[in-house]
N, C-alpha and C positions, 0 to 999 in steps of 0.2 A: 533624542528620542521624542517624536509629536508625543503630544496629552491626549490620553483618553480619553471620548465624549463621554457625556453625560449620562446616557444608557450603558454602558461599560463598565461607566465608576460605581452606578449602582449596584451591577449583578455581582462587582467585583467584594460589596460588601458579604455577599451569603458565603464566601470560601472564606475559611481559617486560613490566613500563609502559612502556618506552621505547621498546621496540623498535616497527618499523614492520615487519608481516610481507607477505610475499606473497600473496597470493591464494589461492596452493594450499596453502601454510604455514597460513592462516586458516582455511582450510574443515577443515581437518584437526582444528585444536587447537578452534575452537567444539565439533565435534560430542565431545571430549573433555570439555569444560564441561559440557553437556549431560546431567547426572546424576540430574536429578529421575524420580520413577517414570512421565509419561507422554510424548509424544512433543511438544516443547516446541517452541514457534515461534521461531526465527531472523529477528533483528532487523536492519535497516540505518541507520544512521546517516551522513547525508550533510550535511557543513558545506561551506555556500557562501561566497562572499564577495559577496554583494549587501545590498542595501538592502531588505527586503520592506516597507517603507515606502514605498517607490516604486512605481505599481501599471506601468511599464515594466520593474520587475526582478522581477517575481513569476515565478515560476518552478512549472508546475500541468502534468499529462497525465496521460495513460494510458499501459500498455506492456504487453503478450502476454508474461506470463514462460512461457520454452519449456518447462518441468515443473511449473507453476504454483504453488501456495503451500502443496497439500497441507491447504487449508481447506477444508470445503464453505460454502458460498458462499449465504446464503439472500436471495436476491431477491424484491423486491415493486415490482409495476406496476402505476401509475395509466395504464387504458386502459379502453375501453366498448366496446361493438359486436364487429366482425371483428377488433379489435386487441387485447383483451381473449382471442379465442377463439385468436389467435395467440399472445399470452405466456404462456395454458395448454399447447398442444402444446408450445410451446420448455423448458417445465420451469420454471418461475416458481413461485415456493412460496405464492405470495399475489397475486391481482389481483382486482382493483375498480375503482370508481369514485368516487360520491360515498358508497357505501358504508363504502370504504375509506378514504378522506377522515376519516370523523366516526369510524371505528375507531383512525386512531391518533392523530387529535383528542383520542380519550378515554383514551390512555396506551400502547395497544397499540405498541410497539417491536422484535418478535420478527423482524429482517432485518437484512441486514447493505449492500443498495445499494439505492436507490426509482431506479425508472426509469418516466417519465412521456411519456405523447405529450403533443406542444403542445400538442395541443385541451384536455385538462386541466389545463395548467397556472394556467388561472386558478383554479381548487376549490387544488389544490394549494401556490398560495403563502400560502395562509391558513394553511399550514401552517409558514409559513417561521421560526417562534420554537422549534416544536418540533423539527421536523428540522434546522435549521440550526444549531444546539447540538451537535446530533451529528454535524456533518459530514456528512446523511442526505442534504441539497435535491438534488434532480436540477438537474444543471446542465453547460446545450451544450458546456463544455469540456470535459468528462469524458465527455461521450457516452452521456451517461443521459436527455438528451430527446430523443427519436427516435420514428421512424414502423419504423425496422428495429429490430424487436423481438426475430425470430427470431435475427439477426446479432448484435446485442446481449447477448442473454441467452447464448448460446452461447461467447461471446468470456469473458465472465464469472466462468462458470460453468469454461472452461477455463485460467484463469489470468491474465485481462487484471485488473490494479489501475492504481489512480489512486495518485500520487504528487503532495504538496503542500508548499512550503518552509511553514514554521510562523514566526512574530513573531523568532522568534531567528535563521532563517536556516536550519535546520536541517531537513533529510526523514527521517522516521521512518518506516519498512515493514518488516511483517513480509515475506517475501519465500521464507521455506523455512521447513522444519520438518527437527528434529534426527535425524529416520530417513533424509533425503535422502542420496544419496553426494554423496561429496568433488567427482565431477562434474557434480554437478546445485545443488549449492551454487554452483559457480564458473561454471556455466554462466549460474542464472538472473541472480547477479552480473552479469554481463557485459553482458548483455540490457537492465538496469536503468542500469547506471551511462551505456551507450551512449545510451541515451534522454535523463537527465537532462544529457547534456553535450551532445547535440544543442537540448535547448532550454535553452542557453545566452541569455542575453538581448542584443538587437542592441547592439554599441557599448558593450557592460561592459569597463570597464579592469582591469587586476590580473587577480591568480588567481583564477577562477571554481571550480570545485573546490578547497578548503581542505583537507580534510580525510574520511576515510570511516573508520569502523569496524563492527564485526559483531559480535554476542550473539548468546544464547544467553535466551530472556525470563526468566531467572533466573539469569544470570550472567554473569561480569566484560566489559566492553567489549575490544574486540580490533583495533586501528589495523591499516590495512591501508596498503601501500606506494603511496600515488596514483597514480604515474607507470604501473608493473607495470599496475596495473588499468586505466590508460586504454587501454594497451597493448592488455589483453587485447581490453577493450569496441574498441575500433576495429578 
C-alpha cells in the first residue's frame, strides 16, 4: 500500500479511528478534511451484510438526492424520431441513433449516464462490452430505458443517482461536494441511507446495514453512528 503524503497524515489526525460519529458530528469534521484547492466530492460508503452472490440479495436503485451531488451530469440518449427531438429540449448533452451507436462503438465516452428508448435497445446492446465495463448499459432498474425522456433526463439532471452494492457488499457514492453545508450533507444522507434500507432484501436474517462511513475523495474515512442515521433516515 503507497504512504500517505503529508497533507493526508495531517487531516488524518482530526478523525478518531474508533470513534463512531453522528451524523452532524460527520458532516461537520469531513468538510474539515476537505483541504485540497478545488471543491472535492464527498464519498459514502455503505457495508451491507448480504450475499451479492445471490442475485435475491442484490441490493441496486435510484434516489432523488434533495440538493443533488453538486456534479453536472452529462447525459446521452439513444432515441430517433419525436424522442430524440424530446431528449434535446430536456437538455441531453448527446443524442442519436445508430449514429451514436458507431460513435461510442469507436471510443467516444464523453457522458456520464446512456439512457435508451426500447426501440433501440437492440443497436444498443452491441454495445454491451463497452458500456458495460463502465457501468454505462441502460438498464430498466435504474430507469434509464424509458419512453419518458423529459421525466428522466430532468430527475438526472437534478440529483436522482443510482446506487449499486459491489462483489464485496459494499455501495460507494459520491453523494455531496465539500462547499455543501453541514445541512445539505446530512440532509442528502438521510435521503440515501432511507432508500438503501428500504430496499432491504425480502427475508435477509442479521444485520442488513453493517456499517457506513463518509470522505472527503481525498481524505480519511469517517464511521458514522448507524443507529443515529437510521434514526435520521426514517
Amino acid at each position: 500500500m503507497a504512504a500517505h503524503g503529508k497533507r493526508y497524515n495531517e487531516i488524518a489526525k482530526l478523525v478518531e479511528p474508533d470513534k463512531q460519529y453522528s451524523v452532524q458530528e460527520a458532516a461537520a469534521l469531513v468538510k474539515k478534511t476537505a483541504t485540497a484547492k478545488f471543491d472535492q466530492t464527498l464519498e459514502v460508503h455503505v457495508r451491507l451484510g448480504i450475499d451479492p452472490r445471490q442475485s435475491e440479495e442484490m441490493v441496486r436503485g435510484t434516489v432523488g438526492l434533495p440538493h443533488g451531488t453538486g456534479k453536472r451530469v452529462r447525459i446521452a440518449v439513444f432515441a430517433q424520431g419525436e424522442k430524440a427531438l424530446e431528449a434535446t429540449r430536456a437538455g441531453a448533452d448527446e443524442v442519436g441513433a445508430a449514429d451514436l451507436v458507431a460513435k461510442v462503438d469507436g471510443g467516444w465516452m464523453d457522458f456520464d449516464v446512456a439512457i435508451a428508448t426500447p426501440d433501440m435497445m437492440g443497436q444498443v446492446g452491441k454495445l454491451g462490452k463497452v458500456l458495460g465495463r463502465k457501468g454505462l448499459m441502460p438498464n430498466p432498474k435504474a430507469g434509464t430505458i424509458t419512453m419518458d425522456l423529459e421525466r428522466t433526463i430532468g430527475e438526472l439532471k437534478s440529483g436522482r443517482v443510482e446506487y449499486k452494492v459491489d462483489k464485496a457488499a459494499i455501495i460507494h457514492l459520491g453523494f455531496a461536494k465539500a462547499s455543501f453545508t453541514e445541512e445539505q450533507i446530512v440532509g442528502n444522507l438521510g435521503v440515501l441511507l432511507d432508500a438503501i434500507n428500504r430496499a432491504k432484501p425480502t427475508g435477509l436474517k442479521g444485520t442488513y446495514i453493517k456499517g457506513v462511513s463518509i470522505s472527503a475523495s481525498m481524505g480519511p474515512g469517517i464511521a458514522i453512528d448507524v443507529p443515529s442515521l437510521l434514526a435520521l433516515a426514517g
